[in-house]
MARGU-684494 format. One line per field, with one value per atom (N, C-alpha, C): chain; x, y, z; residue number from 1; residue in one letter. Coordinates in steps of 0.1 Angstrom, whole numbers, plus 5000, padded with zeros to 4 digits. Layout:
ch: [A	...]
c1: [X	...]
c2: [Y	...]
c3: [Z	...]
i: [NUM	...]
aa: [A	...]
//
This chain:
ch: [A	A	A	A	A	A	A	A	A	A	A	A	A	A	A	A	A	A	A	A	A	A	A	A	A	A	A	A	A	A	A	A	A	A	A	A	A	A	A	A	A	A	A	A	A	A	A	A	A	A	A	A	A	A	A	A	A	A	A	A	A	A	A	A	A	A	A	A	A	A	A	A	A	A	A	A	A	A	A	A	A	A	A	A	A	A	A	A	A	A	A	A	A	A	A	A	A	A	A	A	A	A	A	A	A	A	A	A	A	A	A	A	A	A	A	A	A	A	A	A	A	A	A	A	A	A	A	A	A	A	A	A	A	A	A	A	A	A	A	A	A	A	A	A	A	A	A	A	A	A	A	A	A	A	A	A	A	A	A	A	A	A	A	A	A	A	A	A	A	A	A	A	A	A	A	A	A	A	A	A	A	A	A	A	A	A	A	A	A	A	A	A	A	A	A	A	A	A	A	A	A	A	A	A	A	A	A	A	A	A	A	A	A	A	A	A	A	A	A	A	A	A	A	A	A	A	A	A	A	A	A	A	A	A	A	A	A	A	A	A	A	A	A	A	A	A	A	A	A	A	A	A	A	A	A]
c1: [5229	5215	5213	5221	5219	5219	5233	5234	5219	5213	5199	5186	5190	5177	5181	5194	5199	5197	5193	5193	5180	5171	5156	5152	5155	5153	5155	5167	5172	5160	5158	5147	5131	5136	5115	5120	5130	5132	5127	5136	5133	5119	5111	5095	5089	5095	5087	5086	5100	5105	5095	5090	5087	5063	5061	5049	5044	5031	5024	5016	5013	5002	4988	4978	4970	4959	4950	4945	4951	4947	4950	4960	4968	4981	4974	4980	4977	4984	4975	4976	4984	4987	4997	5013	5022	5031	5032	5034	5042	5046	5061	5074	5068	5054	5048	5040	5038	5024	5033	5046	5046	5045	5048	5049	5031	5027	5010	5010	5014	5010	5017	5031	5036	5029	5027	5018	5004	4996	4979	4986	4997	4998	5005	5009	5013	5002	4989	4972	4970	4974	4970	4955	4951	4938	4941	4929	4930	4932	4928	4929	4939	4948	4957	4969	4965	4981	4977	4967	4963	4971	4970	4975	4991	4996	5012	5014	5013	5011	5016	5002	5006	5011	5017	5027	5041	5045	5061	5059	5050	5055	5050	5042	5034	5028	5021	5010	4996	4991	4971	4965	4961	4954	4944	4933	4921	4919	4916	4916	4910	4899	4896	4900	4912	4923	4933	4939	4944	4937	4924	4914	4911	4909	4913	4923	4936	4949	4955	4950	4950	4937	4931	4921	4929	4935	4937	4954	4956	4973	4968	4955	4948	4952	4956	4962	4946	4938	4926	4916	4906	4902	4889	4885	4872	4861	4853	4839	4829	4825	4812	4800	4790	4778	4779	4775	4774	4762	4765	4748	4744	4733	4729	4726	4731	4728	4723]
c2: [4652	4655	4670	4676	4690	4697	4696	4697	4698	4686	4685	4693	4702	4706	4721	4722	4738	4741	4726	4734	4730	4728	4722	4741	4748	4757	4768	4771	4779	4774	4764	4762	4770	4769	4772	4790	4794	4809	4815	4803	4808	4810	4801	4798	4806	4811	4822	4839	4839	4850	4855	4845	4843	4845	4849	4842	4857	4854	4866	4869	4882	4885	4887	4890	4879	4891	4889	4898	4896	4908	4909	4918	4914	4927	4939	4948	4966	4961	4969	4974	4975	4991	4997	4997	4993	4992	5003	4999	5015	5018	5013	5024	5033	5028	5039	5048	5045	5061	5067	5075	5081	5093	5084	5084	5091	5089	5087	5102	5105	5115	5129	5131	5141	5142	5131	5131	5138	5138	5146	5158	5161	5174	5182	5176	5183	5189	5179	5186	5176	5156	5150	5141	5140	5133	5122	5108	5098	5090	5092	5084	5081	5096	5101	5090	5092	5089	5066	5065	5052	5048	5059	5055	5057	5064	5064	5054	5049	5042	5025	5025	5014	5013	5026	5026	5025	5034	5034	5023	5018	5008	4995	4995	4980	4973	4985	4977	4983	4972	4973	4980	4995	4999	5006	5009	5015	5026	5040	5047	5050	5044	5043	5033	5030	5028	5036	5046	5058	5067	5064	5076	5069	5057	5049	5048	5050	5055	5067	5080	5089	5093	5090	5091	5082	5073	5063	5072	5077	5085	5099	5105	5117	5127	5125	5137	5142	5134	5136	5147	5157	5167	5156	5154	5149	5160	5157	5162	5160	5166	5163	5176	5170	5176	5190	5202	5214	5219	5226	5231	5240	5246	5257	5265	5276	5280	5298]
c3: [5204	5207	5208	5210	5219	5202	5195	5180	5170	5177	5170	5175	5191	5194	5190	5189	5182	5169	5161	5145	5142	5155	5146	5156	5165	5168	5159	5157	5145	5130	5131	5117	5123	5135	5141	5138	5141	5141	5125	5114	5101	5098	5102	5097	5105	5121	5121	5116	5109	5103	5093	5088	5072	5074	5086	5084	5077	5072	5062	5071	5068	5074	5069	5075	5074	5065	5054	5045	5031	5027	5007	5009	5002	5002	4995	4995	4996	4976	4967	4955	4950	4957	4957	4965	4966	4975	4984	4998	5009	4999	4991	4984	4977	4967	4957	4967	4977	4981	4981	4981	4980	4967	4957	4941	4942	4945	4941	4952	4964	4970	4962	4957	4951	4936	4930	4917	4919	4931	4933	4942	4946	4953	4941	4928	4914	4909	4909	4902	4897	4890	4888	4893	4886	4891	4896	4900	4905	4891	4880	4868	4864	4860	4859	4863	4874	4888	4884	4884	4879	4868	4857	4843	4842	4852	4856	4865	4872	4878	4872	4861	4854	4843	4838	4825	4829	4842	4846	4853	4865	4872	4870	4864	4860	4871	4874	4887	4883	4882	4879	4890	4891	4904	4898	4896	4895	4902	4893	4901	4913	4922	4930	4942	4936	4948	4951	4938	4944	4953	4952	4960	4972	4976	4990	4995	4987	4994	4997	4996	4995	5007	5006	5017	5034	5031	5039	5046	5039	5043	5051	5046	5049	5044	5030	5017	5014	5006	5002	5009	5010	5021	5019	5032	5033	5032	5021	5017	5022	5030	5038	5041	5043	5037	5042	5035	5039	5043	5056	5061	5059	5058	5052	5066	5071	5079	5078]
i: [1	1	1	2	2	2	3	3	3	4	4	4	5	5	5	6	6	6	7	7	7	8	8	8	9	9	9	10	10	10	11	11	11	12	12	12	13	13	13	14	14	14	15	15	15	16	16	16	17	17	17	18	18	18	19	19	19	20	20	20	21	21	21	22	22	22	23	23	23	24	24	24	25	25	25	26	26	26	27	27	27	28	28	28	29	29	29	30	30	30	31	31	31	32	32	32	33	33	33	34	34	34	35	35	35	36	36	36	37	37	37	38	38	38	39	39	39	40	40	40	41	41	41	42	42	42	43	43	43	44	44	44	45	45	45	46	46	46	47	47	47	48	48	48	49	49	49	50	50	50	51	51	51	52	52	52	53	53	53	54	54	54	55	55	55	56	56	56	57	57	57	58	58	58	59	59	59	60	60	60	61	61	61	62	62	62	63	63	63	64	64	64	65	65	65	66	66	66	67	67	67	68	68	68	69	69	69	70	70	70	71	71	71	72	72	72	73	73	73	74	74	74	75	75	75	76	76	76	77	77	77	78	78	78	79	79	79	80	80	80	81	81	81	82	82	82	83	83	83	84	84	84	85	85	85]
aa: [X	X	X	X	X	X	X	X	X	X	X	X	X	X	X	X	X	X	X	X	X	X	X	X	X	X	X	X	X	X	X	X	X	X	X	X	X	X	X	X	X	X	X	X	X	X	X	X	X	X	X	X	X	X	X	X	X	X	X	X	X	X	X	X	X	X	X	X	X	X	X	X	X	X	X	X	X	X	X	X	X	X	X	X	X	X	X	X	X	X	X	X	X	X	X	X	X	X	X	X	X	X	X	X	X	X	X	X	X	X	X	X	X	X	X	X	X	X	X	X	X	X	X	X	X	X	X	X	X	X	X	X	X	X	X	X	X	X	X	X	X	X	X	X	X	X	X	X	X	X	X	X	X	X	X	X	X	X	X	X	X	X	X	X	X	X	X	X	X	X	X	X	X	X	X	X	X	X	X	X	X	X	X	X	X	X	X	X	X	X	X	X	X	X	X	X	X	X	X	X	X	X	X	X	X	X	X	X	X	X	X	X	X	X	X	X	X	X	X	X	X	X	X	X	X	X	X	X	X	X	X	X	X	X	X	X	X	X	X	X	X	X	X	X	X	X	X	X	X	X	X	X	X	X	X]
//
């Protein structure tokens, strides 16, 4: 009995190992922002880094998810309105 409450435990451990979390996974992987941050601090644009992106790594990202991830790390300078003074 005891045999059976130890391996239905160790099964609850597995299933909780495993749960997803909860949303759309990210585009782009953690592993690549970095690929994508040295690629725009080189001079590449958001297209650019899009179309490398999906030739070496074979991931579909549109350039304006390089530019939401790059905004989202805080590489990007935020542009905001200038006052005339």
């Amino acid at each position: 009995m005891k045999d059976d409450i130890d391996a239905g435990t160790a099964q609850c451990a597995k299933v909780l190992e495993k749960v997803r979390q909860p949303g759309r996974p990210r585009a782009i992987p953690p592993e690549l922002e970095t690929v994508v941050i040295d690629l725009y601090k080189i001079g590449y644009g958001y297209r650019a880094i899009a179309g490398i992106i999906k030739s070496d790594y074979h991931i579909s990202a549109d350039f304006s998810t390089i530019k939401r991830t790059l905004k989202r790390l805080g590489i990007m300078p935020h542009h905001g309105s200038v006052s005339k003074s």
